[in-house]
MARVOVEX-492094 format. One line per 2 residues: their letters; for each residue x, y, z of C-alpha. Coordinates in nm, 4 decimals. Layout:
N
a) X:Y:Z | ...
# end
This chain:
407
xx) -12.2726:-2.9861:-9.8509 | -12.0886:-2.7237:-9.6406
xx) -12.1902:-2.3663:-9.5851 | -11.8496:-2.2847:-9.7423
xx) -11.8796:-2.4830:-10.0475 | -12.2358:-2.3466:-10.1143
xx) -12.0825:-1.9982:-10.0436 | -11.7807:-2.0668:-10.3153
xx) -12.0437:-2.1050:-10.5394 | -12.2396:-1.8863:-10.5287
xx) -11.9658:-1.6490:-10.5278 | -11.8676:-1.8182:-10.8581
xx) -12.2825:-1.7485:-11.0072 | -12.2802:-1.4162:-10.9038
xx) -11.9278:-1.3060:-11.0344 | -12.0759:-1.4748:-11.3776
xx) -12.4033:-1.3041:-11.3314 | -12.1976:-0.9610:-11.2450
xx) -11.9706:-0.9745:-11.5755 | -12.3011:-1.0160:-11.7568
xx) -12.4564:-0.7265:-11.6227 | -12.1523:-0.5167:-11.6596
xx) -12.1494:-0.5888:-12.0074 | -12.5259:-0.5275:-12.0313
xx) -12.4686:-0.1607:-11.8657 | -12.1716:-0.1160:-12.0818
xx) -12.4120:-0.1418:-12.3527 | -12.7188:0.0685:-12.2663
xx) -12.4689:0.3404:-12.1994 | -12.3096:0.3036:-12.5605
xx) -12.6800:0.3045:-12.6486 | -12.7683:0.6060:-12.4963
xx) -12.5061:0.8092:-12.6418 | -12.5688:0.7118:-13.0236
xx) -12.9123:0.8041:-12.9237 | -12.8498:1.1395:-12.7619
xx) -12.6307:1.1761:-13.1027 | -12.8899:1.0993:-13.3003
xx) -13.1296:1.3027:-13.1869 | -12.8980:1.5964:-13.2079
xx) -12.7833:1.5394:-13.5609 | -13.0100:1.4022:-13.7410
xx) -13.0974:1.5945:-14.0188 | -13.4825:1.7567:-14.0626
xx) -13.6510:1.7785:-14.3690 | -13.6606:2.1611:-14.4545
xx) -13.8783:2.3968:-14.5857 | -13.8184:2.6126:-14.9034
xx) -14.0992:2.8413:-15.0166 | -13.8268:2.9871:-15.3023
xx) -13.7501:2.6725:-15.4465 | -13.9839:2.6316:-15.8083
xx) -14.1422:2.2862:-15.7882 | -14.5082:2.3419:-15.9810
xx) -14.3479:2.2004:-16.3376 | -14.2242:1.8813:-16.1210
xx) -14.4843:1.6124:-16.1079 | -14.5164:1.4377:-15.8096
xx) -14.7181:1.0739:-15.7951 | -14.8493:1.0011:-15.4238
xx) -14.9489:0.6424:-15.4394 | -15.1642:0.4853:-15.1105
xx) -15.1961:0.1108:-15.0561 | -15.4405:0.0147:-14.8583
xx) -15.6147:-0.3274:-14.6664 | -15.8954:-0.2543:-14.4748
xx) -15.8373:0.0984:-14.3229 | -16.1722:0.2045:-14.2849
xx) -16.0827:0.4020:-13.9622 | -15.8076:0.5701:-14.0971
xx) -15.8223:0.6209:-14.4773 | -16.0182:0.9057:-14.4704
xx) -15.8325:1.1558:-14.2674 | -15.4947:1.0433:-14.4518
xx) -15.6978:1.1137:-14.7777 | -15.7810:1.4880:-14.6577
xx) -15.4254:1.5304:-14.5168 | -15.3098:1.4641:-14.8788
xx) -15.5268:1.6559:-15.0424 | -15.4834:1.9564:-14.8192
xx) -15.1107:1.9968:-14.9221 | -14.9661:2.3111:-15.0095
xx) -14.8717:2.2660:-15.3635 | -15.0730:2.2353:-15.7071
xx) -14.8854:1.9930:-15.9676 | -14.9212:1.6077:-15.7459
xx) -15.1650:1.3585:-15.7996 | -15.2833:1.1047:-15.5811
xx) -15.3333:0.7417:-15.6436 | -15.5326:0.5355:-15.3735
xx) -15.5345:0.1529:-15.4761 | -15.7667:-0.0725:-15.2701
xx) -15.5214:-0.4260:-15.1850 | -15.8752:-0.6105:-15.2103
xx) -16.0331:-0.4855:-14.8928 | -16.3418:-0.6436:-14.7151
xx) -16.4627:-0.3418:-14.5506 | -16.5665:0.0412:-14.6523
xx) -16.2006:0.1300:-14.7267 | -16.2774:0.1086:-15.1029
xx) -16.6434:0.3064:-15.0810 | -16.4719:0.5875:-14.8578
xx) -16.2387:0.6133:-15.1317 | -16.4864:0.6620:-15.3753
xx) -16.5906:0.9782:-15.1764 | -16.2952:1.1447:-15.3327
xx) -16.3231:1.0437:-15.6424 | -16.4894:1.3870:-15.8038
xx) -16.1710:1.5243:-15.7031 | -15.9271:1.5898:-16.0004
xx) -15.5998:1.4902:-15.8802 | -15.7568:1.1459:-15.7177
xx) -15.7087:0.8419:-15.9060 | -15.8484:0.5047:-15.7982
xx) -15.7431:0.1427:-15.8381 | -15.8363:-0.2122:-15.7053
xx) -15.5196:-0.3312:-15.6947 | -15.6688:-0.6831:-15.7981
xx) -15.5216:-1.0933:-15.7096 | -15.1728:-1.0714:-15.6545
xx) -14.9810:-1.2942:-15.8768 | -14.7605:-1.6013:-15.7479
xx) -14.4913:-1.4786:-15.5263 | -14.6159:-1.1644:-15.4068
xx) -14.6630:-1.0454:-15.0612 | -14.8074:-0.7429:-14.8607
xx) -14.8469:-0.4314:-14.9927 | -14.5641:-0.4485:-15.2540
xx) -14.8447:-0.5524:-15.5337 | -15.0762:-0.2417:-15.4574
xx) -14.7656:-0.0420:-15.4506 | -14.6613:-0.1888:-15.7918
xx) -14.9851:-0.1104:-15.8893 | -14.9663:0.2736:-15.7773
xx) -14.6643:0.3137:-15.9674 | -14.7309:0.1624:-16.3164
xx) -15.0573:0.4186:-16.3391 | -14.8493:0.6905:-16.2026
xx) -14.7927:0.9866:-16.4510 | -14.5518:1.1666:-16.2152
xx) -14.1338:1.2003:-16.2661 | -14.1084:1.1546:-15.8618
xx) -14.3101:0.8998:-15.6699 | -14.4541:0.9319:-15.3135
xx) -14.5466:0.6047:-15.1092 | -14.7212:0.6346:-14.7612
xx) -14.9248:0.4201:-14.6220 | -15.3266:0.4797:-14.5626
xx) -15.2821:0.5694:-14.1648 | -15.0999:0.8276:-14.2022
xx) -15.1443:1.2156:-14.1234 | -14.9114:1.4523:-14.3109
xx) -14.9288:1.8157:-14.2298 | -14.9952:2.0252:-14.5521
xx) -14.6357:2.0721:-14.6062 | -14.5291:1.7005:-14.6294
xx) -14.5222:1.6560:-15.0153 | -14.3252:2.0410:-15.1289
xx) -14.0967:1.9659:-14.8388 | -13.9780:1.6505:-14.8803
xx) -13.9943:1.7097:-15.2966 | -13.7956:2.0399:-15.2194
xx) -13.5499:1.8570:-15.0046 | -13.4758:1.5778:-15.2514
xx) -13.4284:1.8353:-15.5472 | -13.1670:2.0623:-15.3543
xx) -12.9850:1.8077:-15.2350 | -12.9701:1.5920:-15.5863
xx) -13.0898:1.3156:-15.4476 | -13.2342:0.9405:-15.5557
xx) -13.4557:0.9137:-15.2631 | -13.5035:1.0052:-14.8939
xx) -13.7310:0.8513:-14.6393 | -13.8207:1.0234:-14.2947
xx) -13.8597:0.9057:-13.9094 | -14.2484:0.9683:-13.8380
xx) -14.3788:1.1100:-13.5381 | -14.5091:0.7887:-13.4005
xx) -14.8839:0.7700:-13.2898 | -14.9341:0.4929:-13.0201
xx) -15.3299:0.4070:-12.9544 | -15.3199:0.2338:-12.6388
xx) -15.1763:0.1605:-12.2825 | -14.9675:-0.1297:-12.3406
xx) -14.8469:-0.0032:-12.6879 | -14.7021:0.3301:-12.4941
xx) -14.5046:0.1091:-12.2535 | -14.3579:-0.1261:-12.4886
xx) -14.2673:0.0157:-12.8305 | -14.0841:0.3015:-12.6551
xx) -13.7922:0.0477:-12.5444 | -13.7902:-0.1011:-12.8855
xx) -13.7421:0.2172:-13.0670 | -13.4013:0.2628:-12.8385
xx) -13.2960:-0.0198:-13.0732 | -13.4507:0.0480:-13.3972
xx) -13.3253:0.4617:-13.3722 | -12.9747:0.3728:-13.2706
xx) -12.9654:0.0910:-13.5697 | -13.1568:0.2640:-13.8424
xx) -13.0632:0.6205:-13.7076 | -13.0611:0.8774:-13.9244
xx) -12.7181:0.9185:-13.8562 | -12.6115:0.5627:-13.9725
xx) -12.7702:0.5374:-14.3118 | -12.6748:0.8429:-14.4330
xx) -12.3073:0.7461:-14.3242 | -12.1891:0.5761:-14.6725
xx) -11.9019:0.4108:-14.4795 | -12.2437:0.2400:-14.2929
xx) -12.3750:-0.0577:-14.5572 | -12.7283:-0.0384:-14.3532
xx) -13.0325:0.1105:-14.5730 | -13.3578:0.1591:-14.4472
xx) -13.6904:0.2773:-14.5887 | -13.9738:0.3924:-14.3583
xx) -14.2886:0.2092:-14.5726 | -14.4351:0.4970:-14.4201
xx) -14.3192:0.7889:-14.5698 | -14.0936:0.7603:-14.8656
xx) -13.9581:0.9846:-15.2081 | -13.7499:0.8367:-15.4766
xx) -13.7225:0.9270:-15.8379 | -13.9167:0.7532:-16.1088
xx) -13.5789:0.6768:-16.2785 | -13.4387:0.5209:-15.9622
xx) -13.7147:0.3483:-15.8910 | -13.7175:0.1695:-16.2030
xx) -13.3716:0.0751:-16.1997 | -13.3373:-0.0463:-15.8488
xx) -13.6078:-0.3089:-15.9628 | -13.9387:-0.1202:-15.8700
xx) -14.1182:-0.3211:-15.5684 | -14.1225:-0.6456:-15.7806
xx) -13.7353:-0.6963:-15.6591 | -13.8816:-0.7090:-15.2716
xx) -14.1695:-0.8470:-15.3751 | -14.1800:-1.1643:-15.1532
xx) -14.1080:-0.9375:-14.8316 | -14.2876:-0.8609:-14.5860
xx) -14.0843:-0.6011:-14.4580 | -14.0365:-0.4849:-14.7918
xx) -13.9235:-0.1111:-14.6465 | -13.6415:-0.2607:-14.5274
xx) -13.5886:-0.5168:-14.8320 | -13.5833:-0.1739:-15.1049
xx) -13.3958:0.0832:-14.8737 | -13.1177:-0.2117:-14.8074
xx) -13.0958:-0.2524:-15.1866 | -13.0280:0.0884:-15.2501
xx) -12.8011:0.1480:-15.0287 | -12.6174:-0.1791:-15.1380
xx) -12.6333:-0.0225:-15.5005 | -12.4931:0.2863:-15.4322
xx) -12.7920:0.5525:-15.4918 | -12.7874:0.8407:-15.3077
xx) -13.0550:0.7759:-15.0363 | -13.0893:0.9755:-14.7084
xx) -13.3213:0.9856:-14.4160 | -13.4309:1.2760:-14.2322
xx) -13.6356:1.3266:-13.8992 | -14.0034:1.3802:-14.0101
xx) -14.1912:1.4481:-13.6773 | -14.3109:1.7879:-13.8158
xx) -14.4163:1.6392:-14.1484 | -14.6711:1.3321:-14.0720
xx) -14.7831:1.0931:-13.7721 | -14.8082:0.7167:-13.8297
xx) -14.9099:0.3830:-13.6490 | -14.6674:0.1421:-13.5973
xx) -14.8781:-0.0554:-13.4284 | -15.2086:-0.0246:-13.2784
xx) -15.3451:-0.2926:-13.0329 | -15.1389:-0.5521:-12.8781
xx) -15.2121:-0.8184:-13.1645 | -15.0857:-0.5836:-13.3976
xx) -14.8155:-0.5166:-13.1000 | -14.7136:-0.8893:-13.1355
xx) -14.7931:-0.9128:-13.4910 | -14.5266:-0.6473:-13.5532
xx) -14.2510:-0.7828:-13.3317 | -14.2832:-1.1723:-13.4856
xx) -14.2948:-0.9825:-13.8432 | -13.9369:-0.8940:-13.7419
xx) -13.7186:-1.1892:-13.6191 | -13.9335:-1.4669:-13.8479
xx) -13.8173:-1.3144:-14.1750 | -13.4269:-1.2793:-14.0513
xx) -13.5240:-1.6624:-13.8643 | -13.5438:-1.7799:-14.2899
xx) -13.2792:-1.5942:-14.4200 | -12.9884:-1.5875:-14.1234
xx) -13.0966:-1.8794:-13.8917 | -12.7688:-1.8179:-13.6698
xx) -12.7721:-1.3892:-13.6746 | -13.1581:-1.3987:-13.5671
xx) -13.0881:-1.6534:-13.2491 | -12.7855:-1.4930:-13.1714
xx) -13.0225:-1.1101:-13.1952 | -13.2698:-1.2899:-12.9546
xx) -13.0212:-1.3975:-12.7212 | -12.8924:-1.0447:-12.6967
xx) -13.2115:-0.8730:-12.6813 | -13.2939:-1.1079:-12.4154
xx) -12.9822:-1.0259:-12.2046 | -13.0437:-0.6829:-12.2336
xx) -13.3855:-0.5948:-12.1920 | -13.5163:-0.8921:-11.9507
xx) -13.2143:-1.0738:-11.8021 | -13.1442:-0.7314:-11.5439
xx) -13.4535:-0.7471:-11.3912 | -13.4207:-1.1498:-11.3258
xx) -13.1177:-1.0701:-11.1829 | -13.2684:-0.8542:-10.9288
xx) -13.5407:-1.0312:-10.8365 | -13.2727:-1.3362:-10.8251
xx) -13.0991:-1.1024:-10.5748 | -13.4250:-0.9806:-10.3797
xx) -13.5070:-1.3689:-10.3128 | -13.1299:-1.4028:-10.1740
xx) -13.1763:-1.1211:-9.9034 | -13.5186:-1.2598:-9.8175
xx) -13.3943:-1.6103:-9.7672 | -13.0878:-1.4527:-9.5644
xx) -12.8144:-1.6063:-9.8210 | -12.6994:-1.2622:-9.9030
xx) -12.6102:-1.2189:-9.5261 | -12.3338:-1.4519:-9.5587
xx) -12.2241:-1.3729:-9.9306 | -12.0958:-1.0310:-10.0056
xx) -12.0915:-1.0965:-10.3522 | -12.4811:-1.0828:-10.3476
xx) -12.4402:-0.6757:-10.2467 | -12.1909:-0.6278:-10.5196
xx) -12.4173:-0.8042:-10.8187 | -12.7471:-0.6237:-10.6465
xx) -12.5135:-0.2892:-10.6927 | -12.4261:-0.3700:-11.0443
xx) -12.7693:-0.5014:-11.1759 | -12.9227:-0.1757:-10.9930
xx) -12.6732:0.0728:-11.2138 | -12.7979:-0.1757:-11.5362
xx) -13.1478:-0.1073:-11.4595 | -13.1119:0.2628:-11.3768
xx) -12.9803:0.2963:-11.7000 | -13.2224:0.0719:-11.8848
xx) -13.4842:0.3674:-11.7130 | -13.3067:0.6722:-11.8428
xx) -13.2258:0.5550:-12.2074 | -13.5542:0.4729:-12.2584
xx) -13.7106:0.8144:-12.0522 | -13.4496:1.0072:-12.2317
xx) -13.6037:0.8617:-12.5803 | -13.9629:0.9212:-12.4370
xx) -13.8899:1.3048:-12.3740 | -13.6969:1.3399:-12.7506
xx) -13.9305:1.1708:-12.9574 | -14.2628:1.3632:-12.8028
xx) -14.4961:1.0845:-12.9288 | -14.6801:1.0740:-12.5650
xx) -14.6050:1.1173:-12.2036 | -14.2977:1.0478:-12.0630
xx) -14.4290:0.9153:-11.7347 | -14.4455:0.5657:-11.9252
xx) -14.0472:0.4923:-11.9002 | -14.2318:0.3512:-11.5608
xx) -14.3445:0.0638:-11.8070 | -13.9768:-0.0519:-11.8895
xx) -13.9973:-0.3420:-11.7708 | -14.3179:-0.4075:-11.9299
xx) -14.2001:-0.3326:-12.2549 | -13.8628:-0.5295:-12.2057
xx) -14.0566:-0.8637:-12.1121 | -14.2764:-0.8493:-12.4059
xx) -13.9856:-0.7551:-12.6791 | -13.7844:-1.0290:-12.5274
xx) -14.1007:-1.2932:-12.4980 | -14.2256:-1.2539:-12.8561
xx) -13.8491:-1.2319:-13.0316 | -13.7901:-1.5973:-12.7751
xx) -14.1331:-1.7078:-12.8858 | -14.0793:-1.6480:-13.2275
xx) -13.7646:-1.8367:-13.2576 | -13.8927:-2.1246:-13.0735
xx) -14.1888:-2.1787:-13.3074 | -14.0380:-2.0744:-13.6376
xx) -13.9667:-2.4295:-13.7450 | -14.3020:-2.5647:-13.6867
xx) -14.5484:-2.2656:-13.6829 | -14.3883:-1.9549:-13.8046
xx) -14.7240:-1.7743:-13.8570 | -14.7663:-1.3470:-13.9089
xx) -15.1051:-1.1901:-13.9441 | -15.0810:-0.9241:-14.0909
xx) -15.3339:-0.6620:-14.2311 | -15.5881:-0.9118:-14.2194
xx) -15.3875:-1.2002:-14.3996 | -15.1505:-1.4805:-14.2649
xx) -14.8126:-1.5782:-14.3858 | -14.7073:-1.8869:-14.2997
xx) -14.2924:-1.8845:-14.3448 | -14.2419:-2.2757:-14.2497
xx) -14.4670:-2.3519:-14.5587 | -14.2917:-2.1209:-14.7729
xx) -14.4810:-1.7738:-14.7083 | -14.8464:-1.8819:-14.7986
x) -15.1169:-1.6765:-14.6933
# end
């Protein structure tokens, strides 16, 4: 073939590759301005010494599986709060280490109530059982969940009570200050939570013109009236991600549910080794893989355009200049230009999020492209197995979605 054919086409590759990357730029920058917005004006949870809240019960119910590292100091946390009339419910979700005797340490304490949470009938999954559980020997007119790895400062339950009273509200949830344990979770769950902040922003479910709801299992306060009508946690019951499941039904049903930025009020894992790391990013796409087959490619395709295709492209455009191709096709300059612009911004969105959200150094934004290989990799992986071996672990348990969620 003749130099000038090979040159027409890879002029005709790279303008391809080039739209791509335009569009991928186009997008990061869109990103980074709903983050910057949300960031800005996102409302925080506020404090209210003034407001009387010692005649309103409060029920703070704890699921937990196997947290023997981390029940106790969410325990203390909870029981250091700054306000009298709450009880606190830990319920064991059959645990096979100490989680259940280190609850027992608190049991002398008066506003500690404990529960086994027991076999979970037919059809139930995760935590929504112990959670069920929680609430149906709760006494209290408001309901707290959080989950057993938490941290709340000793202003987490008034506050967010306080909030939800003054602003007649059915139930707000809060962004935690995210706690990430090791090396490789600090470079990868940074570039996710670009995505996950500019979807489930603060700013976006509290827009009623948005239908997106969203409940951080985390951290959570809804009234005991709403959460009876909305269904309790038997209408998620066979999710997994049953956060998202209740706060996307309430939304949907018109209660008056906001979020708030929480960084002040609590810390929380989201994930912390890289099996839980993986574990966590399957335990996204699988679910949407069973429910919207086409929505969850067509996510992974995007993701993967996004976060890994760039760098591809440059390394695609580094091998060109070494093998002197580029010398003879300008169009390898121009597409090295554009995919450079792509990956600058890539950097910045995610070192802009790093410096925001505080949760650890901002130094790892150098780990982009760690974290964009892995997101893409398990969300490809996922997809590509679902059929056959769509398998989450999960606190200990597997769920098996190609045989119907069995564990």
């Amino acid at each position: 073939m003749k130099v000038e054919s090979l040159v027409e086409i890879s002029v005709i590759i790279n303008i391809f590759l080039a739209v791509i990357i335009i569009g991928s730029f186009g997008i990061w920058v869109y990103l980074f301005f709903v983050l910057r917005r949300s960031f800005e004006l996102s409302p925080k949870i506020y404090s209210n010494d003034n407001l009387a809240l010692e005649g309103e019960l409060i029920s703070v119910i704890v699921p937990a599986r196997n947290e023997e590292k981390y029940i106790q100091k969410c325990i203390q946390s909870l029981l250091d709060q700054n306000i009298k009339n709450y009880e606190l419910l830990l319920v064991d979700d059959n645990s096979t280490d100490s989680t259940f005797d280190l609850m027992e340490n608190f049991r002398n304490d008066p506003r500690v109530r404990i529960f086994k949470a027991g076999e979970k009938p037919s059809g139930w999954v995760g935590k929504n059982w112990p959670c069920y559980i929680g609430y149906q020997n709760s006494k209290g007119k408001y309901l707290m969940f959080t989950d057993a790895d938490t941290i709340h400062s000793n202003r987490s339950v008034r506050d967010s009570l306080g909030t939800l009273i003054k602003e007649k509200l059915d139930v707000i949830t809060a962004v935690p200050n995210l706690k990430y344990p090791n090396f490789i979770v600090k470079m990868v769950l940074p570039v996710l939570s670009v995505f996950m902040f500019s979807r489930y922003s603060p700013m976006r479910v509290n827009d009623p013109n948005v239908s997106i709801g969203y409940l951080f299992g985390s951290f959570f306060v809804i009234t005991r009236e709403c959460y009876e009508s909305v269904g309790t946690h038997a209408i998620v019951k066979s999710e997994i991600v049953e956060d998202g499941a209740l706060g996307k039904k309430l939304k949907e049903e018109g209660y008056k549910l906001k979020m708030f930025r929480g960084e002040d009020l609590l810390e929380a894992y989201w994930a912390r080794d890289f099996n839980t790391l993986w574990n966590s990013l399957k335990r996204l796409i699988i679910p949407l893989y069973f429910t919207d087959r086409l929505n969850s490619i067509l996510m992974t395709i995007g993701i993967f355009f996004l976060m890994s295709f760039p760098f591809l492209v440059l390394i695609y455009c580094l091998v060109a200049y070494y093998v002197h191709l580029a010398e003879q096709d300008l169009s390898y300059s121009i597409l090295a230009s554009f995919t450079i612009l792509n990956i600058m911004s890539i950097y910045w969105t995610n070192f802009y999020q790093l410096k925001k959200a505080n949760t650890h150094n901002a130094v790892y934004f150098l780990g982009t492209p760690v974290g964009c290989f892995v997101v893409s990799l398990s969300f490809v992986w996922s997809i590509l197995i679902s059929d056959k071996h769509a398998k989450i672990k999960w606190r200990d348990r597997e769920y098996n979605y190609s045989k119907g969620i069995s564990c």
